[in-house]
C-alpha positions as CSV (number, residue, x, y, z in Angstrom):
1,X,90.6,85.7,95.4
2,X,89.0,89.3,94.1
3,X,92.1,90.9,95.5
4,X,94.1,88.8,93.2
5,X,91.6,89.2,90.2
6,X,92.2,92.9,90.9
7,X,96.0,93.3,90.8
8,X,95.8,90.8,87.4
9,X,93.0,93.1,85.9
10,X,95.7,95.8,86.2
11,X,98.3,94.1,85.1
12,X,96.4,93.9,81.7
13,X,97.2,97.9,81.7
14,X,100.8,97.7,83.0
15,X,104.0,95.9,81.5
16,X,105.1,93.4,83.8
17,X,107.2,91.8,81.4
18,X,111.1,93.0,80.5
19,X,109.5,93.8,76.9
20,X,109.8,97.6,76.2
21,X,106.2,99.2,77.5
22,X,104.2,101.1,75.0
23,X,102.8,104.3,76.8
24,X,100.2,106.6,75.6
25,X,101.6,109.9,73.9
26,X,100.9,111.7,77.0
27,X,103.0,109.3,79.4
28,X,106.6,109.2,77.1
29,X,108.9,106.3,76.9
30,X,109.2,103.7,79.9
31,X,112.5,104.9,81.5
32,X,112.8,101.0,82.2
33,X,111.6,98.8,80.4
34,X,111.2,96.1,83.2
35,X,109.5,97.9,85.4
36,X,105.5,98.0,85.1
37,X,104.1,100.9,83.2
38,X,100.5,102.6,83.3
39,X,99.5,102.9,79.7
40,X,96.2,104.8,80.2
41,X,96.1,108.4,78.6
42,X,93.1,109.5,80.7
43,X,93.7,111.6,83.8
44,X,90.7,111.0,86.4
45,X,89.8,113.7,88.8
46,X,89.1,113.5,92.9
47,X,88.9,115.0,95.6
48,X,90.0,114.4,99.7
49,X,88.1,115.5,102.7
50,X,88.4,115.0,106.4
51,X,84.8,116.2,106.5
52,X,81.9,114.3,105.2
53,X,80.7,114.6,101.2
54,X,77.2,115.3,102.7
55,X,78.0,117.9,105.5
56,X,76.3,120.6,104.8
57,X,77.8,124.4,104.8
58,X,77.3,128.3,105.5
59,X,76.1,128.6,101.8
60,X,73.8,125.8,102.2
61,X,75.9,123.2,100.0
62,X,77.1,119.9,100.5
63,X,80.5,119.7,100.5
64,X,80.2,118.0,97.2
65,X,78.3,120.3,95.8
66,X,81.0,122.7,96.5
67,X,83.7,120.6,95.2
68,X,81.8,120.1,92.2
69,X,80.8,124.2,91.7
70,X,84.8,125.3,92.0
71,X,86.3,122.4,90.6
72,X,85.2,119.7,87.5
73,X,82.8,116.8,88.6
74,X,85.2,114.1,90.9
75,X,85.2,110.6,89.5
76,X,86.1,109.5,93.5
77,X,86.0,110.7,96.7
78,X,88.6,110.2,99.4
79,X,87.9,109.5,103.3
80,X,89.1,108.5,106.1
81,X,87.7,105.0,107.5
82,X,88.3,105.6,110.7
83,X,89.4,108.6,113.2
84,X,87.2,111.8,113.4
85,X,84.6,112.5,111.0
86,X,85.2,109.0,109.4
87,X,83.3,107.6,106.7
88,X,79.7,106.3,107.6
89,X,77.2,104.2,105.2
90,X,75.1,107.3,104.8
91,X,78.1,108.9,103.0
92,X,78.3,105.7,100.8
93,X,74.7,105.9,100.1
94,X,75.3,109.6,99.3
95,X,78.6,109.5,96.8
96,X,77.5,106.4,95.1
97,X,73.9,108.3,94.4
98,X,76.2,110.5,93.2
99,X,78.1,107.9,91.1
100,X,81.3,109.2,92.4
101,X,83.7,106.1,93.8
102,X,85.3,106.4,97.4
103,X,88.8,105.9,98.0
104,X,89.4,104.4,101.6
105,X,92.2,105.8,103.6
106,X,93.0,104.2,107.1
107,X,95.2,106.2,109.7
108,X,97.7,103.9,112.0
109,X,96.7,104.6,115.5
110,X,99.9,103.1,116.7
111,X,103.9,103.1,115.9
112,X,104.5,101.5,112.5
113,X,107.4,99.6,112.9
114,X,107.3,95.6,113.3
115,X,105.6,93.5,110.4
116,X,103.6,92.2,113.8
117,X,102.0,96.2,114.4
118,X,101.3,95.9,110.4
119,X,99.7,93.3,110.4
120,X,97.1,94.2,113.3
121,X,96.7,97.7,111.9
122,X,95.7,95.9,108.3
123,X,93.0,93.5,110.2
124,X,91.9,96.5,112.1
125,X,91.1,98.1,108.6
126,X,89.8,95.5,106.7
127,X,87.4,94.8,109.7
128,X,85.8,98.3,109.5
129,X,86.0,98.5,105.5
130,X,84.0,95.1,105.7
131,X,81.7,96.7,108.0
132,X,81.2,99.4,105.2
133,X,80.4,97.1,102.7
134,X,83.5,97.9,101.1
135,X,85.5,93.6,99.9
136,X,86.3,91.9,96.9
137,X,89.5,93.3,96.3
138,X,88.5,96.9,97.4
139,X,92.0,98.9,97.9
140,X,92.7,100.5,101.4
141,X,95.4,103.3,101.5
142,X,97.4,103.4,104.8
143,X,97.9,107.1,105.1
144,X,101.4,107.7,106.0
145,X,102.5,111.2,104.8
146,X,105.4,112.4,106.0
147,X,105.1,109.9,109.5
148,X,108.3,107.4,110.4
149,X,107.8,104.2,108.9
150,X,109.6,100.8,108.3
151,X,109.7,97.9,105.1
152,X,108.8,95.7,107.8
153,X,105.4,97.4,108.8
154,X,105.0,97.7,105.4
155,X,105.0,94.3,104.3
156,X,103.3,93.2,107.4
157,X,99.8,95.5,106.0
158,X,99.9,94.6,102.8
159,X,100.2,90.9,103.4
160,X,97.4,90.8,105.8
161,X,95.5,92.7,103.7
162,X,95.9,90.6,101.1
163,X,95.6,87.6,103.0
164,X,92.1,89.2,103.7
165,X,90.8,89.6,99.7
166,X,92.3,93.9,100.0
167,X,94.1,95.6,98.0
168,X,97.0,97.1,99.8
169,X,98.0,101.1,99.0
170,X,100.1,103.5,100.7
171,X,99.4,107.3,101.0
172,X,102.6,109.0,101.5
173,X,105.2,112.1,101.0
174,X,107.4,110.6,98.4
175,X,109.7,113.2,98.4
176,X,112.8,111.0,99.3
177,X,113.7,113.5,102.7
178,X,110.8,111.2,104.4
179,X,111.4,107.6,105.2
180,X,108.8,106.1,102.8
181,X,110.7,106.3,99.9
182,X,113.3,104.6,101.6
183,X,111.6,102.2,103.3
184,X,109.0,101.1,99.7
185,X,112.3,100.8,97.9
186,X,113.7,99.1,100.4
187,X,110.7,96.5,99.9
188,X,110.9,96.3,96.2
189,X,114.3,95.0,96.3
190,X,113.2,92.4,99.3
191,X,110.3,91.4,98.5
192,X,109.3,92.5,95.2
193,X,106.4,90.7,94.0
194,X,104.7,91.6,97.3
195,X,105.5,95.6,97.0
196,X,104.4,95.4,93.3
197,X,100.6,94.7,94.0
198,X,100.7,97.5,96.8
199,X,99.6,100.9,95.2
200,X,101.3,104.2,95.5
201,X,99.5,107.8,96.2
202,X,102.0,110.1,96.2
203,X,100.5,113.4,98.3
204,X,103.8,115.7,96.5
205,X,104.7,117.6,95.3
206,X,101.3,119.9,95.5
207,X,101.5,122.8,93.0
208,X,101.4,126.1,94.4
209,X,98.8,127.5,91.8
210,X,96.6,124.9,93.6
211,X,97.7,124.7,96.8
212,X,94.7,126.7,99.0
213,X,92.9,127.8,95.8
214,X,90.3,129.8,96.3
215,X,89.3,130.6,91.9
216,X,87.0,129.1,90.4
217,X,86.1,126.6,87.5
218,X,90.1,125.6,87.3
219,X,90.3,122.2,85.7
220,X,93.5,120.0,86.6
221,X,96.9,120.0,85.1
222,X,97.7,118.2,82.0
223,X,100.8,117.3,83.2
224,X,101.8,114.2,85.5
225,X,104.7,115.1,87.9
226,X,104.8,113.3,91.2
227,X,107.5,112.5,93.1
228,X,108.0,108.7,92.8
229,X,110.0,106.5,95.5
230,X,113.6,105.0,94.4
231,X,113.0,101.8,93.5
232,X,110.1,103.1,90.7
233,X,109.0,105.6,88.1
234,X,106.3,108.4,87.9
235,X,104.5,106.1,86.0
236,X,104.0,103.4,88.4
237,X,102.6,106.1,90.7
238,X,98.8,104.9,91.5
239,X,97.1,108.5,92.4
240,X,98.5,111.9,93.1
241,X,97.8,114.9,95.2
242,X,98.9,117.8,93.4
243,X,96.8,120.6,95.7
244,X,96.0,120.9,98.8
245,X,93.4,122.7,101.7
246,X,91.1,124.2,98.5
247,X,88.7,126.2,98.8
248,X,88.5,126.8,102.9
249,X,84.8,127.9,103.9
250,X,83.2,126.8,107.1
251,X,80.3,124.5,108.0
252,X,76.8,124.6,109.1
253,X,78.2,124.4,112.7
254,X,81.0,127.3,111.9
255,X,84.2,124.2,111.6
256,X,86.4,125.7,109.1
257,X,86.6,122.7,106.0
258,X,88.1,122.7,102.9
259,X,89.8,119.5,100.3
260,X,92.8,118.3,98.8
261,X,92.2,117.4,95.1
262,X,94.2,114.4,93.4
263,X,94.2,112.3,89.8
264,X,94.6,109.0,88.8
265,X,95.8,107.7,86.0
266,X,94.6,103.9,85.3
267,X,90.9,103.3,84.6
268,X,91.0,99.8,86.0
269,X,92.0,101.3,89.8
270,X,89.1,103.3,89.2
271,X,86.7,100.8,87.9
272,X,87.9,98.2,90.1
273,X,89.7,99.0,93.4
274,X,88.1,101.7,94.4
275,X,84.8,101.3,96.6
């Protein structure tokens, strides 16, 4: 399966082995050596909207092209896949022309609480990510913030959306007051090799120098500090958002818009599970 070729392509770049990990200079030494470690040094810049990469604005930009005049060039692009404003093939068209990769996040329209509701929400999302184009191992982020969630609904998304050649990934407040950090840890320690393949974005903590920015030509920070759920380390953290709501400014139709913007850290998440 892709999916699987996925998770053992990054493997290559993490230590799944109880051998000490070596790290790049910029990373330090694995606080434990058995758990998986991202050795890559580079730091990849993105971006998140809730409106589209090709709306067009006041100033008569793109959204992209305003991201890409107050910030440096995004490597991906983050939308929703379904909700308002969702991601549409003419997007697609638009970022990859743009050769800038799109990370899918999917929105629970229901309670996520039984491995059962899981489950249907993960079929649910593959269904439209297939009808994007988007397979082969393609990661889908369940965004979960700061929402109530359980290990079981959990396990029941990232099985099915394994089961259906995805990569499972969870967008969530890590911060340990909210129940994901709970809940993830409590899947590592029940079912471990599942919760392994299932990547993290951590969404805090945002930095206040770039939380709302509104300066320009600010690159990001050289330094990696997400909060990281219990049962792992910063450095098994996937992607993080470390601003948020930058650069407000309204649309073409007067909507007020603005975007999050986020790094990741491992080349072959970039290369390889992102659409």
């Amino acid at each position: 399966m892709a999916c699987r070729d996925v998770f053992n392509n990054l493997s290559q770049n993490l230590d799944l082995t109880s051998q000490p990990a070596v790290t790049g200079a910029t990373n330090g030494a694995a606080e434990n050596p058995a758990e998986p470690v991202i050795t890559e040094e580079r730091l990849w810049f993105g971006v998140e909207s809730k409106t589209p990469a090709n709306d067009l604005l006041q100033n008569n930009l793109t959204e992209f092209e305003w991201a890409t005049r107050n910030k440096i060039y995004p490597a991906f692009w983050g939308r929703n896949i379904n909700g308002e404003n969702s991601l549409t093939k003419e997007e697609i068209s638009f970022l990859h022309g743009k050769a800038c990769k799109i990370a899918l996040l999917y929105t629970s329209d229901g309670p996520m609480e039984t491995e059962e509701q899981g489950k249907a929400q993960a079929e649910t999302a593959a269904a439209i990510a297939m009808g994007l184009g988007a397979f082969n191992g393609k990661a889908i982020f369940l965004q979960i913030d700061e929402a109530e969630v359980t290990s079981d609904f959990l396990k029941g998304f990232a099985q099915e959306l394994i089961a259906g050649d995805y990569l499972p990934g969870f967008q969530a407040n890590t911060d340990a007051a909210y129940s994901f950090d709970r809940e993830y840890s409590r899947g590592l320690q029940t079912d471990n090799e599942l919760f392994r393949q299932c990547l993290v974005w951590a969404v805090s903590p945002t930095l206040k120098e770039y939380d709302q920015m509104t300066t320009t030509h600010l690159i990001h920070p050289d330094n990696w500090k997400p909060y990281a759920p219990s049962g792992i380390t910063r450095k098994n953290v996937a992607l993080w958002r470390y601003g948020k709501d930058c650069h407000p400014i309204q649309d073409d139709e007067g909507n007020e818009t603005s975007f999050h913007v986020d790094l990741v850290r491992n080349k072959t998440i970039m290369m390889e599970a992102m659409f």
